[in-house]
N, C-alpha and C positions, 0 to 999 in steps of 0.2 A: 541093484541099487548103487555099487560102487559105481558102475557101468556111465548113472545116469551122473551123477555126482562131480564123476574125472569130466563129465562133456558137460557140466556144468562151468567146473573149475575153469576147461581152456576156453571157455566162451566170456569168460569174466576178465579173463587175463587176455585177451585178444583184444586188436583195436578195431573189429567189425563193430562193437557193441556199444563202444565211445561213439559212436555216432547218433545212437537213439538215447542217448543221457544229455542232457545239459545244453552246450553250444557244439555239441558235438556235429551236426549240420554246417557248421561255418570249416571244418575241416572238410567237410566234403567237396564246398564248394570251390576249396584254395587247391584241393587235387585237380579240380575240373580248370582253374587257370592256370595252374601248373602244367597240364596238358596243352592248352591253348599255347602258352608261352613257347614248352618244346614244338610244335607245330609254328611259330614263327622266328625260331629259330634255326629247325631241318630244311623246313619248306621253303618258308622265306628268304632265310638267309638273314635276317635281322639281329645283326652284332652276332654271328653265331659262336666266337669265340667265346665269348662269356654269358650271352643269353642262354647259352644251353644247359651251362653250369648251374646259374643262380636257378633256372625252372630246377633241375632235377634238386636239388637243397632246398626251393618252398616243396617240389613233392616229398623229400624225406623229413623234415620238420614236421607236415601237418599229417602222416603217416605217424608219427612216431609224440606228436605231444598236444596232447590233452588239457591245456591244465596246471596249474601246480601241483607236484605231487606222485608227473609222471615218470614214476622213476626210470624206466626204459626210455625215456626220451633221447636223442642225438643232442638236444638243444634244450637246455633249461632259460627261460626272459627269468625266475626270479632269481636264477644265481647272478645275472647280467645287471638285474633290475637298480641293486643297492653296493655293486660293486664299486672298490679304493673311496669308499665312504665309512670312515672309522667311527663316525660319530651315528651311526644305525646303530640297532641292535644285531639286524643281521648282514652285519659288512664281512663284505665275501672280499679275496684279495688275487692273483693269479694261484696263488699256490692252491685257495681252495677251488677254485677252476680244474687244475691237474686234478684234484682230487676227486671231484663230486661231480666233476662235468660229464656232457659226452662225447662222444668223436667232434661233431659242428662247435661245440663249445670250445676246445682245444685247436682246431682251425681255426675260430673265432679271435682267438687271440695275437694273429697276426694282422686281422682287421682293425680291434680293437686299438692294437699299439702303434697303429700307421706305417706297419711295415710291409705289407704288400702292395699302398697304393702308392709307397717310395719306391719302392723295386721297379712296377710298373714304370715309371718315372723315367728310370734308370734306361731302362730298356730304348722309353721310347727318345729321350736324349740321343742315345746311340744310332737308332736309326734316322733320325735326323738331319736333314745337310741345311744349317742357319745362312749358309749363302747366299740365297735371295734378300733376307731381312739385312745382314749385314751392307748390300750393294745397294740397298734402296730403304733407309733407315726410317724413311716418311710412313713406310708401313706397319711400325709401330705404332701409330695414328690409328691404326683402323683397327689392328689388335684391342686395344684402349678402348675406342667406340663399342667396340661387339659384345664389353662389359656394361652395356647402359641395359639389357633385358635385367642383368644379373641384380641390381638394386632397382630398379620398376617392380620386380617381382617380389622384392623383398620389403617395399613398402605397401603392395598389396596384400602380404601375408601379413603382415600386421594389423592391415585392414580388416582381415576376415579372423582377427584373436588371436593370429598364432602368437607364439613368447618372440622377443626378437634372436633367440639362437635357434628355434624352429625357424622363424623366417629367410634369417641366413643361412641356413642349408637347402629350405626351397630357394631361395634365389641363386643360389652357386649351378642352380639347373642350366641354367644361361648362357653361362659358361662352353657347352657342349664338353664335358671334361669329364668322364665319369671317374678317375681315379681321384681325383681332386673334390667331385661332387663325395666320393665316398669317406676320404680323408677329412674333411669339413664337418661330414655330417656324426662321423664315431666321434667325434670330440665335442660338439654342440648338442645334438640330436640322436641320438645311435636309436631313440624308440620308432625314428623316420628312418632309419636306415634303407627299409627293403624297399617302400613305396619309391622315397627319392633316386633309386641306384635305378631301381627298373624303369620308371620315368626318363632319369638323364640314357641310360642306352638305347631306350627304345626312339628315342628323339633325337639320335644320333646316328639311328641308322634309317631313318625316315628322312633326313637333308634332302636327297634326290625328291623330295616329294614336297618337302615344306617349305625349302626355298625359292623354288623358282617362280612363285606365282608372288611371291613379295618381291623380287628382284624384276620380275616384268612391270609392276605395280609402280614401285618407285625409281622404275629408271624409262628413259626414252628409248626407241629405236636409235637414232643416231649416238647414242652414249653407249651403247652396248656394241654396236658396229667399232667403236674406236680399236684402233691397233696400236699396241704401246712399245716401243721400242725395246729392244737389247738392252738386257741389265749389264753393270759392267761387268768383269770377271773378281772374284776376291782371290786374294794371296792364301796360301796356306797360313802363312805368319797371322795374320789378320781372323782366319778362324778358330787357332790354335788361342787366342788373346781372348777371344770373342766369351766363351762360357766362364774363363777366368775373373773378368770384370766384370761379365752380370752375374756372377754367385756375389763377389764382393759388394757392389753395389747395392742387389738385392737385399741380401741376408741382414746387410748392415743398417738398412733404410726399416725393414721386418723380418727380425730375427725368425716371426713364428713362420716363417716360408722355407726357412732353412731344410726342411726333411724332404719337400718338393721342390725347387730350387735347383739345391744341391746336389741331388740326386740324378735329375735331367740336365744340369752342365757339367757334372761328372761322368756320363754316358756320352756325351756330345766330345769330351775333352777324349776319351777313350778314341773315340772314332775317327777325330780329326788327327791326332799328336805321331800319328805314325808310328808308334814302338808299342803297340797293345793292339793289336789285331785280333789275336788270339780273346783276350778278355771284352771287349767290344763285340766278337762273334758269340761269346757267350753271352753277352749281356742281352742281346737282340733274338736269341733264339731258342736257346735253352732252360735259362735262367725266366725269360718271359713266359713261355709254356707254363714252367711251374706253377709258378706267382698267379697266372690265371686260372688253373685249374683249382687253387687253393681260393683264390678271391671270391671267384663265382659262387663254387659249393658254400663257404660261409656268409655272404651276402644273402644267398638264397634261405638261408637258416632263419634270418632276420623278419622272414615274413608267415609266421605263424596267427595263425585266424584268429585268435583272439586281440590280435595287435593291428592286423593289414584290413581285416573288412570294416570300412567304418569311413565315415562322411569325410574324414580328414584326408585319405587314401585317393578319395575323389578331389577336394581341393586342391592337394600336392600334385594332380595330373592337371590339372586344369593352369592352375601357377604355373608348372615346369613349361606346356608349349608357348603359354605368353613368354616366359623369360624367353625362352630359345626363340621366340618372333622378334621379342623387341631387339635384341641383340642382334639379329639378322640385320633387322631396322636401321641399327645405330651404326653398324659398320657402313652400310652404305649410300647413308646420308652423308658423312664422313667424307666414302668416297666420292658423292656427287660433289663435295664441296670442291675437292682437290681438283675435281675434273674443272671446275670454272677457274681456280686461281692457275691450273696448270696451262690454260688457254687449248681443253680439249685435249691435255696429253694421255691425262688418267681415265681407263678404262673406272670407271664406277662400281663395274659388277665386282672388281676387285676386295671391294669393303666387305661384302658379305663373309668374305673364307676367313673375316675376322674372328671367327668363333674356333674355337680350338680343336675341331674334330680336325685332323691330320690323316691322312690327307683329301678327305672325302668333300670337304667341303672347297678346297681349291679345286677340286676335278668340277664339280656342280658349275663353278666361274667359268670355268674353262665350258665343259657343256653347254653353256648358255651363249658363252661368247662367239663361239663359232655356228650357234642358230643364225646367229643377226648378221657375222663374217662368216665365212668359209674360210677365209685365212688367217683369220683370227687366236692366237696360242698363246692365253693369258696363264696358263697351269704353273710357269715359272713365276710370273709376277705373283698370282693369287699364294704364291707357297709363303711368300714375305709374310704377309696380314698372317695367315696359317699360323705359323710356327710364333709371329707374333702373339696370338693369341694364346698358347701353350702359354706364356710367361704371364700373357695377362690377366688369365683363370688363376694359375699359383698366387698372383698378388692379391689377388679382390677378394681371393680365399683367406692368405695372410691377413688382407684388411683385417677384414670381418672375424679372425679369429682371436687378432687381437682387439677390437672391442666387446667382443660380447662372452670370452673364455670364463 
């Protein structure tokens, strides 16, 4: 009798059995996309640096939580739920995080506080060379443009009931930024967290795929043929200036940009200035590792089944590929424009790399440009709009967080 009792007890205390209670099925199925996701992120290759992370944190999340209640969970939503809200009854603060959390919740807290998708930031500043943007400044223009998905998308989610600081986290999809989509969305949204974060990378590593039938769409054969001249060369003086006056400028125009911002022309200022080599090789390779391994696992935490299956999970997919289309869109209407007033100088396809994925979506420009040339080598030109667009994802984030905070 004790016999049957003890294999009572571990089948009660086991999470096989959470599966035949309640919603316990909805965990089953978030393991089964969990799988899916590790499988396009081994196989595919699809953002593998962080898609692999955020899958294995939705598999240990819905492995591990049931529920309110589960006390074994890695990830409690209702200590998250009512949290730095003093006016609850049950207002949770960091400290009782350290306390009552678990491993993902404790990771979590560098999510929460916008400190891994500033680090990230930092990193990618560092690897950066603003050289193109600074020699050909017009491509700031298309940066700009490639933020038109990012509010299109944000007035259709309003259309479909989301709140407008739901809506502005789906539209920061846009963007192609996913440090920034994640940054945006823990201070507006954190209950979108998982759906919006795996949306903006899985749409970021599908560019090769997404763009080029919109870029054949709205551009000619003879405008993709064009070949655009030698950018000039910049000074080091001039790069070294360059991150200096857009923190100032920025920050000072939208303080709320400051932790994004600052963070990517402090990585940039490292790698230009010549006397930190050492902390620039860190920032780019060591310090990034981390910050990614840490990001991913607690993002992936963010999508437990009782929160991620659900009609909304489907509209924030649906939103995020418009944003990231019409932003393709906008960049390279932009660049058709340039190309007539430039009298045919401006390659067009250039506008598209207006979206912030760095540097995949200037490679896709470049890709396309040499279909139509064979001698065609727009990767430097298309790096401008690029790296353009890095600043222009932090502002439209900025915008929007300071309207709707």
């Amino acid at each position: 009798m004790d016999v049957i009792e003890t294999l009572k007890t571990l089948w009660n205390d086991s999470g096989f059995q959470s599966f035949f209670v309640d919603s316990g099925w909805k965990n089953l199925v978030m393991i089964v996309i969990s799988c899916l996701l590790l499988y396009l992120g081994i196989k595919k290759k699809f953002e593998p640096l962080l898609l692999v992370g955020i899958a294995f944190g939705c598999l240990l999340v819905n492995l591990s939580y049931f529920g309110e209640g589960s006390s074994d969970a890695l990830y409690h939503l209702d200590l998250w739920d009512n949290f730095l809200d003093p006016e609850h009854e049950d207002y949770h603060s960091y400290g009782a995080i350290l306390k009552h959390g678990g491993l993902l919740d404790i990771l979590y807290i560098g999510v929460k506080a916008g400190v891994y998708p500033s680090l990230i930031f930092m990193g990618v500043g560092a690897m950066t060379d603003f050289g193109p943007l600074i020699s050909n400044p017009k491509s700031l223009l298309l940066g700009a443009a490639a933020q038109m998905g990012v509010f299109l998308a944000f007035f259709g989610a309003i259309c479909l009931g989301f709140t407008g600081q739901e809506a502005a986290s789906i539209g920061i999809i846009g963007g192609a930024d996913g440090p920034t989509a994640i940054f945006l969305t823990t201070r507006l949204a954190p209950h979108l967290l998982g759906a919006i974060a795996i949306a903006a990378y899985s749409y970021m590593a599908l560019i090769p795929m997404i763009q080029p039938p919109i870029m054949k769409a709205l551009t000619t054969e003879k405008e993709r043929q064009v070949k655009m001249e030698q950018s000039r060369t910049v000074s080091k003086t001039e790069k070294i200036i360059f991150p200096i006056i857009v923190a100032m400028f920025v920050i000072l125009l939208l303080p709320s940009t400051a932790p994004l911002v600052g963070c990517l022309m402090l990585g940039n200022l490292w790698r230009e200035c010549g006397v930190t080599e050492r902390l620039s090789d860190t920032v780019q390779n060591a310090l990034m590792n981390i910050v990614t391994v840490f990001l991913g696992i607690s993002v992936g935490a963010t999508t437990a089944a009782t929160r991620f299956l659900s009609m909304q999970t489907i509209k924030i997919v649906v939103l995020g590929l418009t944003a990231f289309c019409f932003s393709t869109i906008g960049g390279l209407l932009v660049g058709k424009l340039m190309y007539k007033l430039s009298g045919g100088k401006i390659n067009p396809l250039i506008g598209s790399a207006g979206v912030s994925a760095v540097p995949m979506a200037a490679r896709v420009s470049q890709m396309e440009g040499q279909k139509a040339n064979p001698k065609n080598f727009l990767l430097m030109h298309a790096m401008g709009p690029n790296v353009a667009g890095v600043i222009g994802s932090a502002i439209a984030a900025g915008f929007l967080l300071a309207v709707f905070k």
